[in-house]
N, C-alpha and C positions, 0 to 999 in steps of 0.2 A: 369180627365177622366180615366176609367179602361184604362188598356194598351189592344189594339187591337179592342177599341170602342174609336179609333180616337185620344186615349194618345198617343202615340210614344213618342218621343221626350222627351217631358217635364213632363213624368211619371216619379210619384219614384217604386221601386222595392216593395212599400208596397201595391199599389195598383192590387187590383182585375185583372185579364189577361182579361177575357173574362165578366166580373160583377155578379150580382146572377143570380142561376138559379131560373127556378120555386120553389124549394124546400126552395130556399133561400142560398144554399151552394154556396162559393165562390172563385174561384181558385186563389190563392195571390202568389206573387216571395216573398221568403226571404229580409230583406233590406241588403241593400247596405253593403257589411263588413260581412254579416253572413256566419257562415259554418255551414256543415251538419255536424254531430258525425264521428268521424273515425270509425263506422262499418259500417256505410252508404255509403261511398265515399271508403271504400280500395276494391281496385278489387281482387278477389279469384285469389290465385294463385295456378296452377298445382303441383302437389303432388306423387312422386311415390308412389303405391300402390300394396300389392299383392292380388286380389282376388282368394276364391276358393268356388266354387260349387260346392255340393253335390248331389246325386239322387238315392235313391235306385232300382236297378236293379231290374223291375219285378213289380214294388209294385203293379199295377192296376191289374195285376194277381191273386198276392195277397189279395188283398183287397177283389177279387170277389169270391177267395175258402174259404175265413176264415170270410169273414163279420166280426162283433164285436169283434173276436177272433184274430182281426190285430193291433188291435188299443192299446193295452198294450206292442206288440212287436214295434208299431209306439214311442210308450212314452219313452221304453227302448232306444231304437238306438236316437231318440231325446237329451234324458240323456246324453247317451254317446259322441255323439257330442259338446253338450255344454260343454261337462266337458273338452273334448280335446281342444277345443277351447279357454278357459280360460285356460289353461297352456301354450299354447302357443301366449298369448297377443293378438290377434284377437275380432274383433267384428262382430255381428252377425249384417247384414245388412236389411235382411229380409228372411221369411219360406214360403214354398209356397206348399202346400201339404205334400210330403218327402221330399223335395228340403231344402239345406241351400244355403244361399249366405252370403262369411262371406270376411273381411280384415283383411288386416296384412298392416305393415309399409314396409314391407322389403321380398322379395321372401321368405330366407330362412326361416323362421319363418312360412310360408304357407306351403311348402313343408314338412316341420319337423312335421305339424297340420297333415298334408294328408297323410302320411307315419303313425303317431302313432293313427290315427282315423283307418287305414284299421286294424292295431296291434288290436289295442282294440275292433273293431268290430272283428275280427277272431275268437280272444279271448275269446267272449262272449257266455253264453249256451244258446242257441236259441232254442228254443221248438221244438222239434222232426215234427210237423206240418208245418213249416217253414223252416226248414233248415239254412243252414250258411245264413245268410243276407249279398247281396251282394251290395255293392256301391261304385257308379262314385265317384272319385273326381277329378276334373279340375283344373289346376292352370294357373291363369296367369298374369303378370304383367306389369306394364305401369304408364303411366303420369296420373292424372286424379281431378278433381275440387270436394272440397269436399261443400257440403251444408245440410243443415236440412231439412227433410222431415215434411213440414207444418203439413203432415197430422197424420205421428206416432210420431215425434220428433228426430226421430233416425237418425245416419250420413248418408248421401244418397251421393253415387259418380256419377260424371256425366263425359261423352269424352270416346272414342274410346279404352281406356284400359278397362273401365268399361263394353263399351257393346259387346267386344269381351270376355270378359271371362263369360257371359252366354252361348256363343256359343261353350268355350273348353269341 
C-alpha cells in the first residue's frame, strides 16, 4: 500500500506517499540507505560580505534636460564603474537604472572601490552640458547567505547585511 493510503507500518521507503495523481505523477521516499548529493543537504552558511551601492546624483534631472544626449554620459560612468570594480575584486550583483549594487569579500576592498570610483569619476571630462557627474556610494558590511539568482545566474546575497546596504 502507498504510504499514507493505509501503508504505515509495513511500507518500504520505495513506495508512492500519497499514490498517482491524475496526471499519473507519483510522489516516492528515497529507499532505505539512500542519500541526497552533498549540494542538496549542505545548509548555506553566512558569509561576511561588503556591499556598495552606487546612484548618480541628479540623474532623473538629467535624463529629462538631455533626453538621448544622457545616455552616452550613462555608458561612460557605467564603463568607469565596471572598470573600478574589476580592480578592486568585486562583483556586480545587479544595475538598476544608474544604480550599481556590487560585493566585495572584505570592507576594505569596498572602500578602496568607493574611494577610487569618486577619483576616477572626478577625473573624467564630462561634457560641458552635464557637468561633474555626481555620485552616492554606500558601504556596508555584515553576515550574509550567498545563493544563485535562478533568474540571471548571478551571485544573489540574502539577510540583514544585504538589505541594509540598499538603504546606506
Amino acid at each position: 500500500d502507498p504510504v499514507g493510503a493505509g501503508g504505515g507500518e509495513g511500507s518500504s521507503f520505495g513506495e508512492a506517499i500519497n499514490g498517482p495523481t491524475p496526471s499519473g505523477f507519483s510522489l516516492t521516499r528515497p529507499p532505505a540507505g539512500a542519500t541526497l548529493p552533498a549540494e542538496r543537504t549542505r545548509v548555506p552558511q553566512p558569509e561576511t560580505v561588503a556591499f556598495a551601492v552606487t546612484d548618480i546624483q541628479g540623474s532623473t534631472e538629467l535624463w529629462e534636460r538631455l533626453g538621448p544626449r544622457f545616455a552616452p554620459v550613462l555608458a561612460e560612468h557605467n564603463r568607469i564603474v565596471r572598470e573600478t570594480l574589476a580592480a578592486h575584486g568585486g562583483v556586480e550583483i545587479k544595475t538598476e537604472g544608474d544604480s550599481f549594487a556590487v560585493a566585495f569579500p572584505a570592507a576594505p576592498p569596498a572602500v578602496a572601490f568607493a574611494l577610487d570610483l569618486q577619483r576616477g569619476l572626478h577625473a573624467h571630462p564630462w561634457p560641458a552640458e552635464t557637468g561633474e557627474l555626481l555620485v552616492r556610494v554606500g558601504v556596508h558590511a555584515g553576515e550574509a547567505l550567498r545563493a544563485s539568482d535562478p533568474a540571471t545566474g548571478r551571485t544573489a546575497w540574502a539577510g540583514p547585511a544585504a538589505a541594509v546596504s540598499t538603504a546606506v
